[in-house]
mmCIF file of the N, C-alpha and C atoms, coordinates in Angstrom:
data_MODEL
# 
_entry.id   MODEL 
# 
loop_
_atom_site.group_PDB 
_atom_site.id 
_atom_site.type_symbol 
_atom_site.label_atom_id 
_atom_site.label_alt_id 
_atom_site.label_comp_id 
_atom_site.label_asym_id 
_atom_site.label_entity_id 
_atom_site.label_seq_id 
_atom_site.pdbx_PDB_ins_code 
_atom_site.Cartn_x 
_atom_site.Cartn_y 
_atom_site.Cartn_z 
_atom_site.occupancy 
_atom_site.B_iso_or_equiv 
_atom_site.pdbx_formal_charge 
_atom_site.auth_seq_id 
_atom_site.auth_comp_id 
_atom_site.auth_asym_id 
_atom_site.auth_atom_id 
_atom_site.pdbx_PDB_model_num 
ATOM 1   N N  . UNK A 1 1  ? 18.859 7.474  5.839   1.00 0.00 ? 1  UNK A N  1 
ATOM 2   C CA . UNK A 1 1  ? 17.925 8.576  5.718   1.00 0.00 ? 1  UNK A CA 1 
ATOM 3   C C  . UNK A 1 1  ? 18.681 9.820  5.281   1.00 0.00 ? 1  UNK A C  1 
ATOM 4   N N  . UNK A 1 2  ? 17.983 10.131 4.505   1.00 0.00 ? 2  UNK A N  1 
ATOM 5   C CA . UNK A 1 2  ? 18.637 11.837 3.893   1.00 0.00 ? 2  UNK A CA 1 
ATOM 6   C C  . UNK A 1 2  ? 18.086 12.752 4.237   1.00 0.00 ? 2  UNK A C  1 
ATOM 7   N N  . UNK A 1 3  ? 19.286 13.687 4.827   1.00 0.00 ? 3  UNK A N  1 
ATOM 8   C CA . UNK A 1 3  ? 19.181 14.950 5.560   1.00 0.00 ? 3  UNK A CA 1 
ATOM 9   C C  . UNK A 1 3  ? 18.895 16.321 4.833   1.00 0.00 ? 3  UNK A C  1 
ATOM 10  N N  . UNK A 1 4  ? 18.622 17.193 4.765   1.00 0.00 ? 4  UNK A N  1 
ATOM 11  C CA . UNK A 1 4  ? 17.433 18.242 3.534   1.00 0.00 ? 4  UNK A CA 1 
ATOM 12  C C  . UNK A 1 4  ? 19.113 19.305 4.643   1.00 0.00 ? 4  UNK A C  1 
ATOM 13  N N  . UNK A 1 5  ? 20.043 19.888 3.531   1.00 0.00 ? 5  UNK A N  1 
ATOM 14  C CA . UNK A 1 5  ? 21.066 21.065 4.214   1.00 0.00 ? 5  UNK A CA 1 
ATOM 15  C C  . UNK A 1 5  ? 20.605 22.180 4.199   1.00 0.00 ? 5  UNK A C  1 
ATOM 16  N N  . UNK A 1 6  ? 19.389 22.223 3.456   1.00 0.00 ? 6  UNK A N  1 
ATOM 17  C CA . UNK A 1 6  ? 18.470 23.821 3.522   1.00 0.00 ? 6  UNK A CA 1 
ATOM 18  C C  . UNK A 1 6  ? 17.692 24.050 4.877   1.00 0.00 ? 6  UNK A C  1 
ATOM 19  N N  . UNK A 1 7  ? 17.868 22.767 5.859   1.00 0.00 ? 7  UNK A N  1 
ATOM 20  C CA . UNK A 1 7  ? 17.042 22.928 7.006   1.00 0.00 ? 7  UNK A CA 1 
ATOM 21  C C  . UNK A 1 7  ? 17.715 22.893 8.242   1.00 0.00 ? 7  UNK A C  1 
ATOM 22  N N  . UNK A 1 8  ? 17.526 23.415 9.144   1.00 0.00 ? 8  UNK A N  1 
ATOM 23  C CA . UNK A 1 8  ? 18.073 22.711 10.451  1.00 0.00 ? 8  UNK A CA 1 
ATOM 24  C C  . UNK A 1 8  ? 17.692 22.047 11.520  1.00 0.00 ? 8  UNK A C  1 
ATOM 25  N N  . UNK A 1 9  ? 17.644 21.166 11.441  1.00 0.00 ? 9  UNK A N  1 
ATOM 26  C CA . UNK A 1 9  ? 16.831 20.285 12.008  1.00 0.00 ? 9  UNK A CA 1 
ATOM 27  C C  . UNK A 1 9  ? 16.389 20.533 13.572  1.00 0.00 ? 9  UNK A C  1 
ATOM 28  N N  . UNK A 1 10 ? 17.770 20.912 14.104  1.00 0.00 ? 10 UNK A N  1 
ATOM 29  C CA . UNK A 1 10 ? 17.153 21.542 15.531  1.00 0.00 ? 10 UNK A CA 1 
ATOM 30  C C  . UNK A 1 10 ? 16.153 22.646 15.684  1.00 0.00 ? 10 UNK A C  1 
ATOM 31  N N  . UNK A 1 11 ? 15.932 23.456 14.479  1.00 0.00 ? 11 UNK A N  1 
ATOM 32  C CA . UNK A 1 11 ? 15.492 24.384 14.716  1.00 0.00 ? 11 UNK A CA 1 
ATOM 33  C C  . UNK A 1 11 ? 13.871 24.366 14.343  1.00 0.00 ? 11 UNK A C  1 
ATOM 34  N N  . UNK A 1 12 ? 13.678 22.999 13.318  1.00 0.00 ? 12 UNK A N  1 
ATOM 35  C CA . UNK A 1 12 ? 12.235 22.565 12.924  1.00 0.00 ? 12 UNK A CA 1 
ATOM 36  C C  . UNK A 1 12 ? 11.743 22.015 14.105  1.00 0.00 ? 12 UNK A C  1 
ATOM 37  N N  . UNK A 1 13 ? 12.677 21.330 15.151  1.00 0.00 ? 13 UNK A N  1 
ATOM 38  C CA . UNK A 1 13 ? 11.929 20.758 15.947  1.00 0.00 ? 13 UNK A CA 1 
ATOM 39  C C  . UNK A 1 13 ? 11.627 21.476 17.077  1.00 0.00 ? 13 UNK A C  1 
ATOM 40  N N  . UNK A 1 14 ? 12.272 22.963 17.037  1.00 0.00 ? 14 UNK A N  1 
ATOM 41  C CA . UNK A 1 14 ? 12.144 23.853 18.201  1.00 0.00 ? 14 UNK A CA 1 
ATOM 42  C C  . UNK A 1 14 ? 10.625 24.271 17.452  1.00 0.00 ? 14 UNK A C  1 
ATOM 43  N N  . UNK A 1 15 ? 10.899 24.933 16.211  1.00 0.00 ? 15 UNK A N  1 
ATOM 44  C CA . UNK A 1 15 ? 9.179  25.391 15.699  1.00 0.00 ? 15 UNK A CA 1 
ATOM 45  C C  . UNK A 1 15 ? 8.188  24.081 16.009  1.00 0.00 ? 15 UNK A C  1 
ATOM 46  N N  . UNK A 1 16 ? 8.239  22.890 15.743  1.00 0.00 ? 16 UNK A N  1 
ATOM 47  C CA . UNK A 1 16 ? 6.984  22.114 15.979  1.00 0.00 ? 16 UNK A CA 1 
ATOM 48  C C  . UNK A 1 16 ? 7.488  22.017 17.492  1.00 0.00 ? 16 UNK A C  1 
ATOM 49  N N  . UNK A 1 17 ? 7.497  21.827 18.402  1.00 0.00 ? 17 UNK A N  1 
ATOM 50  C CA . UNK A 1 17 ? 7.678  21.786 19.538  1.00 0.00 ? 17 UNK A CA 1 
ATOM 51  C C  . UNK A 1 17 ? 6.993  23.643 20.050  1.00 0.00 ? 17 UNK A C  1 
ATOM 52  N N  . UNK A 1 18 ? 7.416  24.356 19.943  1.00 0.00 ? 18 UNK A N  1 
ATOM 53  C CA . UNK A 1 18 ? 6.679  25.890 19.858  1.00 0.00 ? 18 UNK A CA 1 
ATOM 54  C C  . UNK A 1 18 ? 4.844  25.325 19.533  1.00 0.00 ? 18 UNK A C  1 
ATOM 55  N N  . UNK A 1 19 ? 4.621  25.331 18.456  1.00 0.00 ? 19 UNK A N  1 
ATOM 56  C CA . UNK A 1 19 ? 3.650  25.370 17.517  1.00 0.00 ? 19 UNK A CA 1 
ATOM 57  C C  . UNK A 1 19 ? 2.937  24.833 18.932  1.00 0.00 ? 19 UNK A C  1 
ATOM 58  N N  . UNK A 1 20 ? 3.198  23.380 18.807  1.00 0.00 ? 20 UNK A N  1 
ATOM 59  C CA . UNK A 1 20 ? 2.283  22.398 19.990  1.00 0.00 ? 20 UNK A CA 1 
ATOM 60  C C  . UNK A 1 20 ? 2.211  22.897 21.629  1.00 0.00 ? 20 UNK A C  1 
ATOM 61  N N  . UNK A 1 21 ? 2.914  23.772 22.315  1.00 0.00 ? 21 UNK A N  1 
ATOM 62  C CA . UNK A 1 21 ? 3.172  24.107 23.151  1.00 0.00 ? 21 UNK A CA 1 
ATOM 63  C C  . UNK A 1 21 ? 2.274  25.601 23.481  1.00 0.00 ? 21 UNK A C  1 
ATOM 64  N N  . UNK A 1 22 ? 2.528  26.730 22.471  1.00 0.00 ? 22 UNK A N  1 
ATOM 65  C CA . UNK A 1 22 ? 1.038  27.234 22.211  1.00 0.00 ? 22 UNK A CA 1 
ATOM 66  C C  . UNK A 1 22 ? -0.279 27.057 21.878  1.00 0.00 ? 22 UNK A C  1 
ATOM 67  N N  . UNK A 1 23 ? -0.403 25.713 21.785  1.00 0.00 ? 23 UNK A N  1 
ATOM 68  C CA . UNK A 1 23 ? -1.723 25.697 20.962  1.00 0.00 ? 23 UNK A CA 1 
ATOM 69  C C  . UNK A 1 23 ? -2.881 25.311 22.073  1.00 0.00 ? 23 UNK A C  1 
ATOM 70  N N  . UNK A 1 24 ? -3.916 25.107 21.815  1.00 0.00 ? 24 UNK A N  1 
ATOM 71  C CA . UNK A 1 24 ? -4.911 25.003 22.995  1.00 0.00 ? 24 UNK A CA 1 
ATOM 72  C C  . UNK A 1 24 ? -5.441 24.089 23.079  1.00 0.00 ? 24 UNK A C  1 
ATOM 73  N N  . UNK A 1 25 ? -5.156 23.440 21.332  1.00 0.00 ? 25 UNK A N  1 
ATOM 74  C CA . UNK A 1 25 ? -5.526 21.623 21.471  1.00 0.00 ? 25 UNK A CA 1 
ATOM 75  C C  . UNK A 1 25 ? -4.592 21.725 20.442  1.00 0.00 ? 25 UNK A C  1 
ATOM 76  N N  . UNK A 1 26 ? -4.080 19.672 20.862  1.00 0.00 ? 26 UNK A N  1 
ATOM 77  C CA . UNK A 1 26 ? -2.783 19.696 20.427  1.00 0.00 ? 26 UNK A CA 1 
ATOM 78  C C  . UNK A 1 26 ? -3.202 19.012 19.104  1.00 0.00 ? 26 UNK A C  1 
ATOM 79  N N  . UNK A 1 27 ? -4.302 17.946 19.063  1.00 0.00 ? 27 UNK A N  1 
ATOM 80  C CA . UNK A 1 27 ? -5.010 17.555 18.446  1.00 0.00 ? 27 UNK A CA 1 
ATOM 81  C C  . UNK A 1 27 ? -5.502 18.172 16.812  1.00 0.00 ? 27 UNK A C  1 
ATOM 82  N N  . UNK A 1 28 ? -6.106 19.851 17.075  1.00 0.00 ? 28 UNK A N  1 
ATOM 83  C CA . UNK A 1 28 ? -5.976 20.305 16.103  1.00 0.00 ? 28 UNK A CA 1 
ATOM 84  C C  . UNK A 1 28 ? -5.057 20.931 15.490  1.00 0.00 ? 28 UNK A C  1 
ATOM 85  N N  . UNK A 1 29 ? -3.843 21.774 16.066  1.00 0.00 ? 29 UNK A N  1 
ATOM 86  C CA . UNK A 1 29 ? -2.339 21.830 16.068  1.00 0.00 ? 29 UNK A CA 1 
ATOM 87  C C  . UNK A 1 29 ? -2.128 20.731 14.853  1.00 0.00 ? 29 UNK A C  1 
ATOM 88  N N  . UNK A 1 30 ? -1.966 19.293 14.927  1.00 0.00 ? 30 UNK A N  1 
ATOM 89  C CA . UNK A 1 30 ? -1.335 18.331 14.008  1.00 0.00 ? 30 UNK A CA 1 
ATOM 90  C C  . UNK A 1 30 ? -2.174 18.639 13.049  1.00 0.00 ? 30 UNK A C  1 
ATOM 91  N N  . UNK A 1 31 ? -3.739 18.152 13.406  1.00 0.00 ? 31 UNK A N  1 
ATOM 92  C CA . UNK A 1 31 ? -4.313 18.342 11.779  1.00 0.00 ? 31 UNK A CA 1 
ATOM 93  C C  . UNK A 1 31 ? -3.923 19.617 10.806  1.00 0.00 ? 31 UNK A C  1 
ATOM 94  N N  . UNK A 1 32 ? -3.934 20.544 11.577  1.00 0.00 ? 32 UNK A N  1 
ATOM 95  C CA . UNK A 1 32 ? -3.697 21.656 10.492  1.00 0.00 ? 32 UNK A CA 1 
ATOM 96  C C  . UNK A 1 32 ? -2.314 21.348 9.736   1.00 0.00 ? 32 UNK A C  1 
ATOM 97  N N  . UNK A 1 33 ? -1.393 20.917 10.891  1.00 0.00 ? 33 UNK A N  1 
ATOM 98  C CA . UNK A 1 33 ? 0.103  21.012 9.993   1.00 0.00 ? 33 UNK A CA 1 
ATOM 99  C C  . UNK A 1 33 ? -0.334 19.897 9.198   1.00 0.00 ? 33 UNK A C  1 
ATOM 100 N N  . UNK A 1 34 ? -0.729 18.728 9.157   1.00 0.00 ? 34 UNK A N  1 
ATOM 101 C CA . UNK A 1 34 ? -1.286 17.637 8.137   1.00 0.00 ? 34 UNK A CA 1 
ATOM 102 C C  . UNK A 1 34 ? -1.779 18.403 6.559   1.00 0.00 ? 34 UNK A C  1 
ATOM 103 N N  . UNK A 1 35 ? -2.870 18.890 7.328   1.00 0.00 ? 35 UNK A N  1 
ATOM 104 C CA . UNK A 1 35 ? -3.890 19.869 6.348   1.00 0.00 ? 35 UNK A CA 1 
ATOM 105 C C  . UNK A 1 35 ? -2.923 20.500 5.275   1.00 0.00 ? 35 UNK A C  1 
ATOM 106 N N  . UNK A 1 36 ? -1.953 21.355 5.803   1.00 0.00 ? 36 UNK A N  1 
ATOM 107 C CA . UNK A 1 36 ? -1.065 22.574 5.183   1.00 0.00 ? 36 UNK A CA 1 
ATOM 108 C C  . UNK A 1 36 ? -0.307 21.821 4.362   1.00 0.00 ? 36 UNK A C  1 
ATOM 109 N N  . UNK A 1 37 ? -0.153 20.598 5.156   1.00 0.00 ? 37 UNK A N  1 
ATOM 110 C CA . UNK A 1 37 ? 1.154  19.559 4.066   1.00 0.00 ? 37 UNK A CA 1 
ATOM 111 C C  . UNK A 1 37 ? 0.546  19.166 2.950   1.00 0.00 ? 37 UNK A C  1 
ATOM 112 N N  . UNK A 1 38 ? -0.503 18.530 3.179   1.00 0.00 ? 38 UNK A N  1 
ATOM 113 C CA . UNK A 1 38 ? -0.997 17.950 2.471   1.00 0.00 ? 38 UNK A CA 1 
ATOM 114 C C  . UNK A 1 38 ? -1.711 18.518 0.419   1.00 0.00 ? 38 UNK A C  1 
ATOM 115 N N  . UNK A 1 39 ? -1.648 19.911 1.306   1.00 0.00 ? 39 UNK A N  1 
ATOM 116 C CA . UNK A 1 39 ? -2.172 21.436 0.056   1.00 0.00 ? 39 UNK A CA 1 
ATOM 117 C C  . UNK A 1 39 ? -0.645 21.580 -0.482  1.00 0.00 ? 39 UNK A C  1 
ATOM 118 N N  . UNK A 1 40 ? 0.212  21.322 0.095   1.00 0.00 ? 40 UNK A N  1 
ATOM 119 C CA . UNK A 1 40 ? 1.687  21.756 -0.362  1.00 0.00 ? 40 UNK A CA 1 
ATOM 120 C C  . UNK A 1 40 ? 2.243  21.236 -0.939  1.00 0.00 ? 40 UNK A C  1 
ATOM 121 N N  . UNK A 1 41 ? 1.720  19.424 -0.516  1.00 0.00 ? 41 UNK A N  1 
ATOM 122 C CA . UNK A 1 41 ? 2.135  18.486 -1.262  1.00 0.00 ? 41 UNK A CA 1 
ATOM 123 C C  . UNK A 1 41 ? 1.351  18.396 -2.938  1.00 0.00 ? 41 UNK A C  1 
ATOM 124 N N  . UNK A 1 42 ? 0.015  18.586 -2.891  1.00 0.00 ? 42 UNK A N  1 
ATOM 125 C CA . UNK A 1 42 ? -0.288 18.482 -4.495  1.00 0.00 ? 42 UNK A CA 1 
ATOM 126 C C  . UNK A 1 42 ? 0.460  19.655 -5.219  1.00 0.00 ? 42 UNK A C  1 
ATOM 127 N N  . UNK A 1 43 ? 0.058  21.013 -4.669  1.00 0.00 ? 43 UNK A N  1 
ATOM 128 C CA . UNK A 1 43 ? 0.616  22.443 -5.042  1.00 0.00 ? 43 UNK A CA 1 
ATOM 129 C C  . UNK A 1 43 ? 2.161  21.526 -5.897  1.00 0.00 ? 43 UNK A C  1 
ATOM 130 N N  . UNK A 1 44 ? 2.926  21.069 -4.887  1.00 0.00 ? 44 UNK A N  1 
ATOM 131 C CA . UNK A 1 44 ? 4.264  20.790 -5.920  1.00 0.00 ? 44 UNK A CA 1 
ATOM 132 C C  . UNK A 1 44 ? 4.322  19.781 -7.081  1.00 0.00 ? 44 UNK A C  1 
ATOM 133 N N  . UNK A 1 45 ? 2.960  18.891 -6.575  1.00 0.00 ? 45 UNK A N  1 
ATOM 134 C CA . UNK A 1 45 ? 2.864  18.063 -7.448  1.00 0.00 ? 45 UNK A CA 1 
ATOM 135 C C  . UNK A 1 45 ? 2.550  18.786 -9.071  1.00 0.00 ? 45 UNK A C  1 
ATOM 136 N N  . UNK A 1 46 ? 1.865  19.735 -8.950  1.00 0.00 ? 46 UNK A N  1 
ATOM 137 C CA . UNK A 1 46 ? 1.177  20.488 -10.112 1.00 0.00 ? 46 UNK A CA 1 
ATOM 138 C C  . UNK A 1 46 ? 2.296  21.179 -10.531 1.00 0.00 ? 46 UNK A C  1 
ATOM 139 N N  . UNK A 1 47 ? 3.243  21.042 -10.016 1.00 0.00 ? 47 UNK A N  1 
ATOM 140 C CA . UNK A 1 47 ? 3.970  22.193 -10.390 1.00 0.00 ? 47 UNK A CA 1 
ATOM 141 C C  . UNK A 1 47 ? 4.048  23.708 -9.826  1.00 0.00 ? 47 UNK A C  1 
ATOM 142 N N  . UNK A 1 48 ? 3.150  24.313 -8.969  1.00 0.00 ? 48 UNK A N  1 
ATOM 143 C CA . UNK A 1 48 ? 2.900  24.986 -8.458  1.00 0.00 ? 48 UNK A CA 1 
ATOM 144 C C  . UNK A 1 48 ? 3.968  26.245 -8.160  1.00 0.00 ? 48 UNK A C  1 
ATOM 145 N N  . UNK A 1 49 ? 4.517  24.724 -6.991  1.00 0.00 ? 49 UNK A N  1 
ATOM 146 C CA . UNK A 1 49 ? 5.909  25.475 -5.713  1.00 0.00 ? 49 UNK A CA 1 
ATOM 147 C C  . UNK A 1 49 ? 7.052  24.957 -6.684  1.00 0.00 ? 49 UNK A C  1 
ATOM 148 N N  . UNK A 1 50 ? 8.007  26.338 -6.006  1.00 0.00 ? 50 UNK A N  1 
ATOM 149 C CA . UNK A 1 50 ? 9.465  25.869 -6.882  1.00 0.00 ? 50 UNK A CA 1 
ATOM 150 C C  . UNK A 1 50 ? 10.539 24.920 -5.635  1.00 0.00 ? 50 UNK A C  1 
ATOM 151 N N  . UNK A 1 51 ? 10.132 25.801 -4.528  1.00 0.00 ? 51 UNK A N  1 
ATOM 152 C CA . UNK A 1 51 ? 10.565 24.857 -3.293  1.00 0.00 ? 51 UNK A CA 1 
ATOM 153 C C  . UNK A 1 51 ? 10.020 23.205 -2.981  1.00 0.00 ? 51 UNK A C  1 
ATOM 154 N N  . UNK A 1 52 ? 10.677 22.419 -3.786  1.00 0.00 ? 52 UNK A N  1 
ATOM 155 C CA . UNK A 1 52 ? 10.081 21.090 -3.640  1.00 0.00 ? 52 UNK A CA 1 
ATOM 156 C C  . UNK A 1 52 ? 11.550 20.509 -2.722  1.00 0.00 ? 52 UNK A C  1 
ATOM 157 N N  . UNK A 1 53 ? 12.609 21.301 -2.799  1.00 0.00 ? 53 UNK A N  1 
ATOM 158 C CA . UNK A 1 53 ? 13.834 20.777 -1.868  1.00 0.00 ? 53 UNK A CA 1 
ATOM 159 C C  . UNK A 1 53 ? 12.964 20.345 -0.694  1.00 0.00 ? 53 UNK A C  1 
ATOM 160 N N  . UNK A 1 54 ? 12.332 20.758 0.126   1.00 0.00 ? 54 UNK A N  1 
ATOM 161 C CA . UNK A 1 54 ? 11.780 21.296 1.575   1.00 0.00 ? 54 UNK A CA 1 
ATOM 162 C C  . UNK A 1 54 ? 10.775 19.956 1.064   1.00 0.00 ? 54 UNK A C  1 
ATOM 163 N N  . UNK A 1 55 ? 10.659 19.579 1.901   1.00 0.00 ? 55 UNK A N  1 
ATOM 164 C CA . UNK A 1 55 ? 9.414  18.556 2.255   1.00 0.00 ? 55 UNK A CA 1 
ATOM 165 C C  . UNK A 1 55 ? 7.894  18.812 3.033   1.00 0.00 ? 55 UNK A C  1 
ATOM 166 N N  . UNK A 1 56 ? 6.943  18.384 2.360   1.00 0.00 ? 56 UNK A N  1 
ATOM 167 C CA . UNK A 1 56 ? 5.939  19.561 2.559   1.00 0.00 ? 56 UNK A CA 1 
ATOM 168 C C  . UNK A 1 56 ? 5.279  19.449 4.054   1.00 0.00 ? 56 UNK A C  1 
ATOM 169 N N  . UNK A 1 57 ? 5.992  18.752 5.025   1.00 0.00 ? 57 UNK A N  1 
ATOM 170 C CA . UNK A 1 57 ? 5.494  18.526 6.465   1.00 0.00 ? 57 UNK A CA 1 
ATOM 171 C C  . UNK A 1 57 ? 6.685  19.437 7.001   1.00 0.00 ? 57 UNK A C  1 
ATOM 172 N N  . UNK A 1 58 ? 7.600  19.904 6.954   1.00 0.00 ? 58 UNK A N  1 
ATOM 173 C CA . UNK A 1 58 ? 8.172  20.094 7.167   1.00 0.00 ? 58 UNK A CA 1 
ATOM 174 C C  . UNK A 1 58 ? 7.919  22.294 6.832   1.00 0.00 ? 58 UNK A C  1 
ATOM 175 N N  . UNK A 1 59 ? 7.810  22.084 5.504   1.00 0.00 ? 59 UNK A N  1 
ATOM 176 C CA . UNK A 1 59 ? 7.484  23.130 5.127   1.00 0.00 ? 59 UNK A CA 1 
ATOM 177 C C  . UNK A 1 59 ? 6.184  24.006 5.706   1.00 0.00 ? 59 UNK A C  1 
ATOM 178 N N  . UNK A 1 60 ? 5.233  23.165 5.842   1.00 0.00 ? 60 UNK A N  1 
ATOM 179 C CA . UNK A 1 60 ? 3.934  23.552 6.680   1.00 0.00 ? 60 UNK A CA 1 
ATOM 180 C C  . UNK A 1 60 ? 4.233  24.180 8.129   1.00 0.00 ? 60 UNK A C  1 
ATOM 181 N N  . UNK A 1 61 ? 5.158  23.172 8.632   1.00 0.00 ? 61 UNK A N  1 
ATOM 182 C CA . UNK A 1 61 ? 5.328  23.638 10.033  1.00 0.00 ? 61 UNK A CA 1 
ATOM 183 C C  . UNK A 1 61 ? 6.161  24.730 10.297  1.00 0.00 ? 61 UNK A C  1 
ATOM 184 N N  . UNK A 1 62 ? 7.386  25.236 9.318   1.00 0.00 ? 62 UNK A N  1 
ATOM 185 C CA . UNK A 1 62 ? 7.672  26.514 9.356   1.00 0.00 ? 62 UNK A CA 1 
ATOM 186 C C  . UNK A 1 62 ? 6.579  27.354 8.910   1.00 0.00 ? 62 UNK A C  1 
ATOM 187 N N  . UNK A 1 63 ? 5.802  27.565 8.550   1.00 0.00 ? 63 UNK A N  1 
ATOM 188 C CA . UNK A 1 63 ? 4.999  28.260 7.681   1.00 0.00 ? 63 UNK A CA 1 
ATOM 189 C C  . UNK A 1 63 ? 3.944  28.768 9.031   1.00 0.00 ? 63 UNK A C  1 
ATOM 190 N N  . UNK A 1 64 ? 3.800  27.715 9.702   1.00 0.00 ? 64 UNK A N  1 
ATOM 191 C CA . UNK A 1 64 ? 2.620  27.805 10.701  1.00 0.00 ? 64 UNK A CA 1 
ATOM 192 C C  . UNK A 1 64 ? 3.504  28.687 12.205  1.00 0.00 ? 64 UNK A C  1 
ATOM 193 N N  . UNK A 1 65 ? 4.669  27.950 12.465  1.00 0.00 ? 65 UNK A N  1 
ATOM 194 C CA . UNK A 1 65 ? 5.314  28.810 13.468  1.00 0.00 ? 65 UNK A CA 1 
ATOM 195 C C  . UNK A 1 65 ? 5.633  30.052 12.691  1.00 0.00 ? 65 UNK A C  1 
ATOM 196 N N  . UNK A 1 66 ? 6.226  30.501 11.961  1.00 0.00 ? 66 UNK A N  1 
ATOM 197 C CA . UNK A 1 66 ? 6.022  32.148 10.856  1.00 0.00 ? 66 UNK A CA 1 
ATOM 198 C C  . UNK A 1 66 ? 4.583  32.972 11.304  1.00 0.00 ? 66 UNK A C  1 
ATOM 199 N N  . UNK A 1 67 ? 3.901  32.079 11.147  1.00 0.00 ? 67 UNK A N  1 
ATOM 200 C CA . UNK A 1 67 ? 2.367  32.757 11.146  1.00 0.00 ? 67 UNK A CA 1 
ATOM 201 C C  . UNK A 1 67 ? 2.195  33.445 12.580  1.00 0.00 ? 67 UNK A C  1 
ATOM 202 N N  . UNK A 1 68 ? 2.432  32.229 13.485  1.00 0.00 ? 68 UNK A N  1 
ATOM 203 C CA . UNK A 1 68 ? 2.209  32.277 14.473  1.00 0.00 ? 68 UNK A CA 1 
ATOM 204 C C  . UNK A 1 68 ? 3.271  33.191 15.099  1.00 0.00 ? 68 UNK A C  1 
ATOM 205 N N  . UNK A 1 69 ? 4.239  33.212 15.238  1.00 0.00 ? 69 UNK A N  1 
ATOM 206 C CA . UNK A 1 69 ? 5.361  34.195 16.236  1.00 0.00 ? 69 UNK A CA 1 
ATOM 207 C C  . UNK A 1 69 ? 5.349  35.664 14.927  1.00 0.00 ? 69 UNK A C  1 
ATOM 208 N N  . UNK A 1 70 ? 4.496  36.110 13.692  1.00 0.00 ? 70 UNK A N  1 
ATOM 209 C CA . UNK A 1 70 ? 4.932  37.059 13.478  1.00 0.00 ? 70 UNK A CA 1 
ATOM 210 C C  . UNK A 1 70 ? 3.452  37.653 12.857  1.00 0.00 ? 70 UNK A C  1 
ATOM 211 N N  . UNK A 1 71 ? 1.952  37.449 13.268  1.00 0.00 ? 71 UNK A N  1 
ATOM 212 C CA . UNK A 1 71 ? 0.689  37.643 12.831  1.00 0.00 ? 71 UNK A CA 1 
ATOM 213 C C  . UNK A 1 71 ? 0.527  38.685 11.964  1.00 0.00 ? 71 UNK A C  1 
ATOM 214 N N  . UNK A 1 72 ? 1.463  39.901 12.230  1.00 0.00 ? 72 UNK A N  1 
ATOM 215 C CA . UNK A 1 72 ? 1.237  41.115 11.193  1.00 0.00 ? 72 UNK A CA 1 
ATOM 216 C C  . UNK A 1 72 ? 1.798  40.684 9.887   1.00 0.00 ? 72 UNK A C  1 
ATOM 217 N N  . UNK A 1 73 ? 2.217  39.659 9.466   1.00 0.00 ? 73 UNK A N  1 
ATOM 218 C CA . UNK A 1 73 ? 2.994  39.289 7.814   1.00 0.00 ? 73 UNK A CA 1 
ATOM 219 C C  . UNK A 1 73 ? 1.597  39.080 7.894   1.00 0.00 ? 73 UNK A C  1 
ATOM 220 N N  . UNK A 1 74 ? 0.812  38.297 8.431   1.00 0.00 ? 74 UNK A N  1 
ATOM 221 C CA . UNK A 1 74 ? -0.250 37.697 7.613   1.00 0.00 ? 74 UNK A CA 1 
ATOM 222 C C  . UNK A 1 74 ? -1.554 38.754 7.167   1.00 0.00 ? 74 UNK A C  1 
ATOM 223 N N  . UNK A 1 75 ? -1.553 38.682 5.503   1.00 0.00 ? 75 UNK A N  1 
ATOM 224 C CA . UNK A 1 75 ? -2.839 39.663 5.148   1.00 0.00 ? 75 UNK A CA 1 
ATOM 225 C C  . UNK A 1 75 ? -4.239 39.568 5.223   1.00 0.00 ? 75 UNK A C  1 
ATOM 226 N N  . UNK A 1 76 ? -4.661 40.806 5.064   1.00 0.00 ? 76 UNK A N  1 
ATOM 227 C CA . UNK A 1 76 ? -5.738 41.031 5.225   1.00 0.00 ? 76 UNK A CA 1 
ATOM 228 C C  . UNK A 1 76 ? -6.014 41.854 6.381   1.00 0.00 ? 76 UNK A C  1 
# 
């Protein structure tokens, strides 16, 4: 198995471990990170994202702990 050196692995599993630990169902917690992957995954397919290093389950779930431990980045 190949290891992604742009990531650290302890530290993805501290964010999904976070993520699930705040959430209020854990149930919808996964779907969304599913959901997010899954938009991230065509997005690169199209060409979209330039970050295709990052794997898009992976990428979702930083994206979602970001959201979550820092709400004022997010607009609107």
């Amino acid at each position: 198995m190949l290891n992604n050196s742009n990531i650290d692995q302890n530290d993805l599993a501290k964010r999904g471990e976070s993520l699930i630990r705040k959430s209020t169902n854990r149930y919808l917690t996964t779907v969304k990170i599913a959901f997010r992957a899954k938009q991230r995954r065509f997005d690169d397919f199209d060409g979209l994202l330039d970050e295709s290093s990052i794997k898009p389950v992976q990428r979702s779930i930083i994206e979602l702990s970001d959201e979550q431990d820092q709400p004022d980045l997010l607009p609107g």
